[in-house]
C-alpha atoms as an extended CHARMM CRD file, in Angstrom:
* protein
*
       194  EXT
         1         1  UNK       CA             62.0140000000     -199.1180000000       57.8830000000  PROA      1               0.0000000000
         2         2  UNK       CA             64.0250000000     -199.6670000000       54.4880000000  PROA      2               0.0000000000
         3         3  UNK       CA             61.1280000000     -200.4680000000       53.0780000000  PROA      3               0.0000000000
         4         4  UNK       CA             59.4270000000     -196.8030000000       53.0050000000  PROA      4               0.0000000000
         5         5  UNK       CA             61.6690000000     -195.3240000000       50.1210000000  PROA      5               0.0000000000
         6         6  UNK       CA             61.2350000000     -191.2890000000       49.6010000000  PROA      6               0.0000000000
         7         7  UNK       CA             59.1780000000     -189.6430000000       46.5700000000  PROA      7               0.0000000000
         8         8  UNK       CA             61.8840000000     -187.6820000000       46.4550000000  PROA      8               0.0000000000
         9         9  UNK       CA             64.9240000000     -190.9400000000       46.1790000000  PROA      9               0.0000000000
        10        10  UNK       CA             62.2900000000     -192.4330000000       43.6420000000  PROA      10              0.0000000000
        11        11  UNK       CA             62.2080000000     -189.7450000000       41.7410000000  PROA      11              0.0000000000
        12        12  UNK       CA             65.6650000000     -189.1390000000       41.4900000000  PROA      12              0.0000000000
        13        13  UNK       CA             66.5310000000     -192.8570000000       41.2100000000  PROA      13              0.0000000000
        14        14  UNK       CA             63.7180000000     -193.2500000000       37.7780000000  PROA      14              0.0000000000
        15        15  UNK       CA             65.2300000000     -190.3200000000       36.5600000000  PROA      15              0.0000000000
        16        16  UNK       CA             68.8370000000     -191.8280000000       37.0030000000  PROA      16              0.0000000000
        17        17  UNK       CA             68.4620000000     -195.1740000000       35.4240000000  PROA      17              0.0000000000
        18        18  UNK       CA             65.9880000000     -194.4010000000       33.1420000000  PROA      18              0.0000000000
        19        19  UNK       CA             64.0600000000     -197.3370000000       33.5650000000  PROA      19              0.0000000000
        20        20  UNK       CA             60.3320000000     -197.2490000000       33.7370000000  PROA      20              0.0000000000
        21        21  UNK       CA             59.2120000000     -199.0350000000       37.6090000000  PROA      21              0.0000000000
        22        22  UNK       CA             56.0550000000     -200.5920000000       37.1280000000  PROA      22              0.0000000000
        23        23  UNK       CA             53.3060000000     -199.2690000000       39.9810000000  PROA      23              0.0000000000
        24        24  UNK       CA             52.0810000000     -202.8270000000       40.1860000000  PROA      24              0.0000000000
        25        25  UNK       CA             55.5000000000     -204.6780000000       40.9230000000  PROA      25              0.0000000000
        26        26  UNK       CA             58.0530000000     -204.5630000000       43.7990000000  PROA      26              0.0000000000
        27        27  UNK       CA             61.1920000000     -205.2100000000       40.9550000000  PROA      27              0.0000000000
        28        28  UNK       CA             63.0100000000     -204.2000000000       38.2130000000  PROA      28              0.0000000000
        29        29  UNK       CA             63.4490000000     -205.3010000000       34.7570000000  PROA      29              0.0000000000
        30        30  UNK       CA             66.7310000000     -206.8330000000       35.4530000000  PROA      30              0.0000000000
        31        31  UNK       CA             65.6240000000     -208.4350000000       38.4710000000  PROA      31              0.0000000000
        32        32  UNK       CA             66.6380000000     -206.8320000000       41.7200000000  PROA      32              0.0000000000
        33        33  UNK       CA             64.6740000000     -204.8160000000       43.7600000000  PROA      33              0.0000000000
        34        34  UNK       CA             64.1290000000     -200.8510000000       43.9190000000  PROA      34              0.0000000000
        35        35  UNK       CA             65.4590000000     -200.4870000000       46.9670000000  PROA      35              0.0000000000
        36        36  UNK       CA             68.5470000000     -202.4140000000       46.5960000000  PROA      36              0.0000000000
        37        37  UNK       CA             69.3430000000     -200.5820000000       43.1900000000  PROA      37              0.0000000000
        38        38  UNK       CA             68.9890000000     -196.9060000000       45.4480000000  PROA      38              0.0000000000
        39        39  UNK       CA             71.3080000000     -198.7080000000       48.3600000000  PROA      39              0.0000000000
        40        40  UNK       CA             74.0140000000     -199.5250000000       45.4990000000  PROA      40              0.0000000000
        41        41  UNK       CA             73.9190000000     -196.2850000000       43.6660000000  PROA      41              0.0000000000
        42        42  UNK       CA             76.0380000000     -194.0040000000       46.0340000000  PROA      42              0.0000000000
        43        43  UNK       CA             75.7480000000     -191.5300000000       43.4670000000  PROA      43              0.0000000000
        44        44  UNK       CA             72.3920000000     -190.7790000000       43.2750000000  PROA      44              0.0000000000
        45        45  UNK       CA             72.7090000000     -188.6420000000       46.5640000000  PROA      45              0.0000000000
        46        46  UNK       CA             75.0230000000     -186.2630000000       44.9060000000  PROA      46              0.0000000000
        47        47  UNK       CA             73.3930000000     -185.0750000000       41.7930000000  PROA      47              0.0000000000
        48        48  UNK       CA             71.0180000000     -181.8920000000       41.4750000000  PROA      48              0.0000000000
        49        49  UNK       CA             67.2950000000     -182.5490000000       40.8830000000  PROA      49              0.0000000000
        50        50  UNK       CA             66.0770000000     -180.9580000000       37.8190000000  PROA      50              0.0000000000
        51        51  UNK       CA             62.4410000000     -182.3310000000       38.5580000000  PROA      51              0.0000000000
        52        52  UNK       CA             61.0800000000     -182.5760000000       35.1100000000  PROA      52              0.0000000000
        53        53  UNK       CA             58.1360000000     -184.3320000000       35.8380000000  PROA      53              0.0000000000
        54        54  UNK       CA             57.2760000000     -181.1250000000       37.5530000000  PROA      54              0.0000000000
        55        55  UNK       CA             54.0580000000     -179.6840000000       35.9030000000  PROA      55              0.0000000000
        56        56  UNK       CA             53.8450000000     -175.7850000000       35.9230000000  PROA      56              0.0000000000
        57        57  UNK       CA             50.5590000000     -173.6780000000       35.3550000000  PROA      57              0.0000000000
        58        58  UNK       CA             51.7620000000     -170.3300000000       33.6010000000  PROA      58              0.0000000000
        59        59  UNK       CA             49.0130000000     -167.5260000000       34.0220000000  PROA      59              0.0000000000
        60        60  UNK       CA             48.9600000000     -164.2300000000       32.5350000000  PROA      60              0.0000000000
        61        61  UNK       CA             46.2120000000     -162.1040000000       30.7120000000  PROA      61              0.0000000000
        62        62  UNK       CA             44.3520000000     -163.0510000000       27.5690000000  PROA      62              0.0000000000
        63        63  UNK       CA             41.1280000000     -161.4970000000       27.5290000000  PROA      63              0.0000000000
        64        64  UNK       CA             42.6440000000     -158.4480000000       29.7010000000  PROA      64              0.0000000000
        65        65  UNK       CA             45.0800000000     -157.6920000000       26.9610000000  PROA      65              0.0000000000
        66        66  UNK       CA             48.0860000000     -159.5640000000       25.1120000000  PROA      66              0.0000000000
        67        67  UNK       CA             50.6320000000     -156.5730000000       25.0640000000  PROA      67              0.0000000000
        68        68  UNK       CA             52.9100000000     -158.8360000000       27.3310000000  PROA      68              0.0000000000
        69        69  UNK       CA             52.2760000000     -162.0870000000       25.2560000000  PROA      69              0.0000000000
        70        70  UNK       CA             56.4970000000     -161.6660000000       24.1000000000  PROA      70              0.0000000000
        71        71  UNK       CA             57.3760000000     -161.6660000000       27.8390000000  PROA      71              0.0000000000
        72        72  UNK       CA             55.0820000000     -164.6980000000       28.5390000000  PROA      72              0.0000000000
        73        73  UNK       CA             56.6660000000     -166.8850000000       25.5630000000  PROA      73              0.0000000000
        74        74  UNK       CA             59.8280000000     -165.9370000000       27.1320000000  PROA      74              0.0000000000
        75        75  UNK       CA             58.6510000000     -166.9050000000       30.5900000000  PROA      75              0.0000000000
        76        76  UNK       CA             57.0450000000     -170.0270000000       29.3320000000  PROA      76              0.0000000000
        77        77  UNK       CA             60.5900000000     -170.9450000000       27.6590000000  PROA      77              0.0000000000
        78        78  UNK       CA             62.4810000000     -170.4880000000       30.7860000000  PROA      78              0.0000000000
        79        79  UNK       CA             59.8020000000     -172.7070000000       32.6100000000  PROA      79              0.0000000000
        80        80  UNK       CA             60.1700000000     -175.2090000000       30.4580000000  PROA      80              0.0000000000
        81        81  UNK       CA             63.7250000000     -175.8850000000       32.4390000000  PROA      81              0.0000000000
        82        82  UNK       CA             62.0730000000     -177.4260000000       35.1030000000  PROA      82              0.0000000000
        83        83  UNK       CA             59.0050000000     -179.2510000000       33.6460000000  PROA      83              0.0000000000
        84        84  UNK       CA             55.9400000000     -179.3060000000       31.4660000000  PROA      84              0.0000000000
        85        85  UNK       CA             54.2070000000     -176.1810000000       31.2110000000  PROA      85              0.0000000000
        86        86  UNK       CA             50.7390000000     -177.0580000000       30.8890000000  PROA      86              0.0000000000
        87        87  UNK       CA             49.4710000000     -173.9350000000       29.3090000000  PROA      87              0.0000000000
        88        88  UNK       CA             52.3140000000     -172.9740000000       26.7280000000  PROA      88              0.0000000000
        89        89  UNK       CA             49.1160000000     -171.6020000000       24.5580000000  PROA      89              0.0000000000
        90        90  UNK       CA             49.3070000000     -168.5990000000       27.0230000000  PROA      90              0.0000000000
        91        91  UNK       CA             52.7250000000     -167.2480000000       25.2480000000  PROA      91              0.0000000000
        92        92  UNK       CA             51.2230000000     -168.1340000000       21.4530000000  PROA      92              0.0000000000
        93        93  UNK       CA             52.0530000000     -164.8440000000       19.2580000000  PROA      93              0.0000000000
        94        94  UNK       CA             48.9550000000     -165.9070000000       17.1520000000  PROA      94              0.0000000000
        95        95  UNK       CA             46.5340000000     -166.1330000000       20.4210000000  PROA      95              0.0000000000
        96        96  UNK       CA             44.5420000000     -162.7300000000       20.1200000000  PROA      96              0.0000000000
        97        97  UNK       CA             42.7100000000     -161.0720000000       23.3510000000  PROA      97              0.0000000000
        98        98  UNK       CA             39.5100000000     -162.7710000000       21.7930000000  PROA      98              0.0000000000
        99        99  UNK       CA             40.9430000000     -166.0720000000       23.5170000000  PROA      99              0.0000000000
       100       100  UNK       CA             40.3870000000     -169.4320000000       22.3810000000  PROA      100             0.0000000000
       101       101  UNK       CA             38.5660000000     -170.9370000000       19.3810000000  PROA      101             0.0000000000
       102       102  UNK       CA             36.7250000000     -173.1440000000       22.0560000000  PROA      102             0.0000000000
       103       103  UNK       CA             33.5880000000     -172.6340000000       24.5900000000  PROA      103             0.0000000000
       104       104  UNK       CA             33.8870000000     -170.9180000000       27.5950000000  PROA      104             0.0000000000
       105       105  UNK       CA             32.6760000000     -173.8220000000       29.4700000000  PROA      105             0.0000000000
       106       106  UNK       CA             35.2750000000     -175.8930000000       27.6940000000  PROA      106             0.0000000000
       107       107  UNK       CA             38.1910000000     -173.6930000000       28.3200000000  PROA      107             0.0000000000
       108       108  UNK       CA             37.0070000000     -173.7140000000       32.3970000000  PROA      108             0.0000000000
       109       109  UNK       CA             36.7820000000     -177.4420000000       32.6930000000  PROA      109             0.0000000000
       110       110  UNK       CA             40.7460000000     -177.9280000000       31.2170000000  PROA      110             0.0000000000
       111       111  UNK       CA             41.9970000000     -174.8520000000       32.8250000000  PROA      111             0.0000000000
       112       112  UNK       CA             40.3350000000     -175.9540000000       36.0810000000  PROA      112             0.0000000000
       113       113  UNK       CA             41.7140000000     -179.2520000000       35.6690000000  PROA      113             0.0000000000
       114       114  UNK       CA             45.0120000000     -178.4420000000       34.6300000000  PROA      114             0.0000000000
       115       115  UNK       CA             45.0950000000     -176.0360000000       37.9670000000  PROA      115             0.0000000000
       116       116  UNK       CA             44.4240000000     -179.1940000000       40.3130000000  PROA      116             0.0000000000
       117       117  UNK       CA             47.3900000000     -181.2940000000       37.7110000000  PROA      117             0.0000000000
       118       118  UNK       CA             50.1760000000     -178.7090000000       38.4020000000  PROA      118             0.0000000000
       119       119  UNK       CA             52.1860000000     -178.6240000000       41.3210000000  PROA      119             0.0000000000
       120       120  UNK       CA             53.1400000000     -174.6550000000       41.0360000000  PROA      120             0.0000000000
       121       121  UNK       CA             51.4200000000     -172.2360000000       39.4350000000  PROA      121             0.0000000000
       122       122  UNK       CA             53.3280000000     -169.3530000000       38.1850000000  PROA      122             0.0000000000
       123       123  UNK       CA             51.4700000000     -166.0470000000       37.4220000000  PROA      123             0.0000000000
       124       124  UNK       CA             52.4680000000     -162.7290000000       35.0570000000  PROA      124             0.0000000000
       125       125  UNK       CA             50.2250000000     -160.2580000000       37.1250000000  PROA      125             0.0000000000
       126       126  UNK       CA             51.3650000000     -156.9760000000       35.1960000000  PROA      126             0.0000000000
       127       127  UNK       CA             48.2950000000     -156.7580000000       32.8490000000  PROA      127             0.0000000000
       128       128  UNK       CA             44.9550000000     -157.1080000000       35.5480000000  PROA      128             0.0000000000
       129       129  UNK       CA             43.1880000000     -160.1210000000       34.6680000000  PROA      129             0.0000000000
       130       130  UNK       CA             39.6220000000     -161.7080000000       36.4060000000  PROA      130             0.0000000000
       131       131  UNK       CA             40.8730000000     -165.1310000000       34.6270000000  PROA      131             0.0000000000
       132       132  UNK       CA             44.4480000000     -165.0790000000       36.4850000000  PROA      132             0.0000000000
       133       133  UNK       CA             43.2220000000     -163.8280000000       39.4760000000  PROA      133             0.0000000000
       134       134  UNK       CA             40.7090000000     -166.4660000000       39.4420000000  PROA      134             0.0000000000
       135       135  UNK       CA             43.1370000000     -169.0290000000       38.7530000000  PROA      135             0.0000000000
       136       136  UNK       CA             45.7490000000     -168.0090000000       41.7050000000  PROA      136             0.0000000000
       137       137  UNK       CA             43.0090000000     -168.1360000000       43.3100000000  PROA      137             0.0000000000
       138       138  UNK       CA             41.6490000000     -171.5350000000       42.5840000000  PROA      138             0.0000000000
       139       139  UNK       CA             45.6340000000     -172.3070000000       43.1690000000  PROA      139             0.0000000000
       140       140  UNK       CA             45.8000000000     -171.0510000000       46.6100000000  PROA      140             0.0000000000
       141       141  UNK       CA             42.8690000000     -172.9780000000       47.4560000000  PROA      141             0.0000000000
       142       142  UNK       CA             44.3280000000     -175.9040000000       46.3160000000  PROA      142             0.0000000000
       143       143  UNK       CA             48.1130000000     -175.4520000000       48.5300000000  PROA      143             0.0000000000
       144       144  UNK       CA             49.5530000000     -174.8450000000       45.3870000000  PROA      144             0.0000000000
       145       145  UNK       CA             52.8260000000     -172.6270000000       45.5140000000  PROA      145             0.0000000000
       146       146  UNK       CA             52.0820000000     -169.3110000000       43.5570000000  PROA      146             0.0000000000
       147       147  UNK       CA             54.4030000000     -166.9630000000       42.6890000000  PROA      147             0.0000000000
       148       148  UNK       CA             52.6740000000     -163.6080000000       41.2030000000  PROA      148             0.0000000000
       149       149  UNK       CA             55.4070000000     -161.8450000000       38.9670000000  PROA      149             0.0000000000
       150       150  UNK       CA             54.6300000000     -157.9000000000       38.4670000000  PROA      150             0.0000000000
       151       151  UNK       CA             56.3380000000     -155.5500000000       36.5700000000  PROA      151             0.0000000000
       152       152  UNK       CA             57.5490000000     -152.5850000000       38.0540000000  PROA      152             0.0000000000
       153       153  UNK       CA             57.6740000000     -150.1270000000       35.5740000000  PROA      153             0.0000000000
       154       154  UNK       CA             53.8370000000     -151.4660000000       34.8890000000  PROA      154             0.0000000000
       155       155  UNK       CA             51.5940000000     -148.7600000000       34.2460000000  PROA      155             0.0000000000
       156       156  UNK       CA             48.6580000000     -150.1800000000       36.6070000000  PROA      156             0.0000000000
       157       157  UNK       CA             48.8750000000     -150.9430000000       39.9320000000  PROA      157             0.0000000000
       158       158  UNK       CA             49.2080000000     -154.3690000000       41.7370000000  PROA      158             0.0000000000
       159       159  UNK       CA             45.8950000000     -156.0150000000       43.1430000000  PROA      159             0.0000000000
       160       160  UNK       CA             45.7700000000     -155.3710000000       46.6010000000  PROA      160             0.0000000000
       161       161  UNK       CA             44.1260000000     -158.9710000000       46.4520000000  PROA      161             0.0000000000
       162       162  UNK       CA             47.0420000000     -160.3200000000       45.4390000000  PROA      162             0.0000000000
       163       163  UNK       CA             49.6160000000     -157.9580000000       46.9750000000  PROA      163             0.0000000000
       164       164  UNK       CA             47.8660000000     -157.9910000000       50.3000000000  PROA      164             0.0000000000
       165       165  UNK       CA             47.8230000000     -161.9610000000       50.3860000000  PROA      165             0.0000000000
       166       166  UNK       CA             50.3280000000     -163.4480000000       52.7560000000  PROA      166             0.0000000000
       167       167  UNK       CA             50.3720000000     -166.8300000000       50.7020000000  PROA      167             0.0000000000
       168       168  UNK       CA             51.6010000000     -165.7990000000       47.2120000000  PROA      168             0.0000000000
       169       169  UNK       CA             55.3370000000     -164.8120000000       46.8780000000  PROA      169             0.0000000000
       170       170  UNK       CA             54.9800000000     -161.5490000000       45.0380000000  PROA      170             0.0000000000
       171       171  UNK       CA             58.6480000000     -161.0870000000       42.6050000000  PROA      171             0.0000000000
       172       172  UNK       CA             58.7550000000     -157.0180000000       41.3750000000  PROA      172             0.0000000000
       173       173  UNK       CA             61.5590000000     -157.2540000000       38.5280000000  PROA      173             0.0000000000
       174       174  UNK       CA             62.2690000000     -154.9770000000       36.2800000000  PROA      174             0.0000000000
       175       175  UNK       CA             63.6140000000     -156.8810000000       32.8620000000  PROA      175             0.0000000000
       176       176  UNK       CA             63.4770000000     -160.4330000000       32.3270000000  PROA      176             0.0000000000
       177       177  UNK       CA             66.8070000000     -161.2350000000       33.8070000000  PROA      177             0.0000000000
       178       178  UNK       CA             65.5690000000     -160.6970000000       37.0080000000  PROA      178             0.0000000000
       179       179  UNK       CA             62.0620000000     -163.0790000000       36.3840000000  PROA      179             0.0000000000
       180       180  UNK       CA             64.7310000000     -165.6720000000       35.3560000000  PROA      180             0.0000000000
       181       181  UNK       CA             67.0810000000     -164.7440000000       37.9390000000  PROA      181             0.0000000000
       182       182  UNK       CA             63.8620000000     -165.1870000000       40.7500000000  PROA      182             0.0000000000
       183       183  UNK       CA             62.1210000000     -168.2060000000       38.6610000000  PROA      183             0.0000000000
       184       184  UNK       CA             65.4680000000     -170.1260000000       39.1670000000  PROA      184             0.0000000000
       185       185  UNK       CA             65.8440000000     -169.4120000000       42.9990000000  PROA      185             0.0000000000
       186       186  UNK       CA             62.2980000000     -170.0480000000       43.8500000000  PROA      186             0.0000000000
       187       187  UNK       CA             62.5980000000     -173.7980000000       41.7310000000  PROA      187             0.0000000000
       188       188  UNK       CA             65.9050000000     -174.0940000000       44.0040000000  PROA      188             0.0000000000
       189       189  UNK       CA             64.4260000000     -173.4730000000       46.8830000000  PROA      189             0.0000000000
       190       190  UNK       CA             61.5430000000     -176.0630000000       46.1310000000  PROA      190             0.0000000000
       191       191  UNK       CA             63.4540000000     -178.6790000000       44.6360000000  PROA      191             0.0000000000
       192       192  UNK       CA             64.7890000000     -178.7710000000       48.4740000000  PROA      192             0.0000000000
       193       193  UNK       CA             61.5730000000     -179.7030000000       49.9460000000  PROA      193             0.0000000000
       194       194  UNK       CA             61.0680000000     -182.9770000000       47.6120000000  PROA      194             0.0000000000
């Protein structure tokens, strides 16, 4: 039964003593095994996870409009806490509404596979968007966990497509504060489950 070590005690253990396991062998560099090394380390129980292997999809309008692209840098900053965001291009001052000096085809095929790559996918839903709503979406499809932030004070209503889904945590804030205040409960609360 000792044998059958957690993701989650892995995780924590790599992160710990820095050293790189191999996937193909059963032992560390120095010798002794991966599960003795967990067994030894009393420790390791005790300490918060901060997962940063954690890979975080960041959605929020483009082609629908970049009056929030200040707000999404700051988002995407924040994010950045608790792993790689995948699509930091989505908070780029210098990234106009035209989108992407690529192919549409091109920008489906990375954005599609960084979707199925990410293990949360985090969505600005203040400015309506087809792309973002495709993407939580193709998130929810996937069990991804989505949370869809929304501005209150936003001049358009909330999708009732998104609002009316029962899988999407839905945050209303009203300044950043409270997106940072939500962004760091939610990544509690799932840190938990690993």
């Amino acid at each position: 039964m000792f044998w059958k070590v957690s993701k989650r005690i892995k995780e924590l253990y790599k992160r710990k003593s820095r050293r790189v396991i191999s996937k193909n062998k059963k032992r560390l560099p120095h010798g002794k095994s991966f599960l003795n090394n967990v067994l030894e380390d009393k420790n390791i129980f005790n300490q918060p996870c901060t997962n940063k292997s954690m890979k975080i999809y960041f959605a929020g309008s483009i082609r629908g409009g970049r009056g929030d692209k200040e707000l999404y840098s700051q988002i995407i900053a924040h994010l950045k806490k608790y792993g790689e965001v995948l699509t930091e291009h989505v908070g780029d001052s210098n990234l106009k509404d035209s989108g992407e000096n690529l192919l549409d085809n091109s920008i489906y095929k990375r954005d599609m596979s960084w979707i199925s790559e990410a293990d949360v996918l985090i969505a600005e839903v203040s400015t309506p968007s087809i792309g973002v709503g495709y993407e939580i979406r193709e998130a929810e499809r996937e069990g991804k966990d989505t949370i869809c932030l929304y501005r209150n004070s936003s001049e358009k209503q909330i999708s009732a497509m998104v609002s009316g889904n029962n899988n999407l945590k839905i945050i209303k804030y009203n300044s950043l504060e409270d997106v940072i205040k939500n962004l760091d409960l939610f990544f509690s609360n799932l840190e938990t489950r690993f």
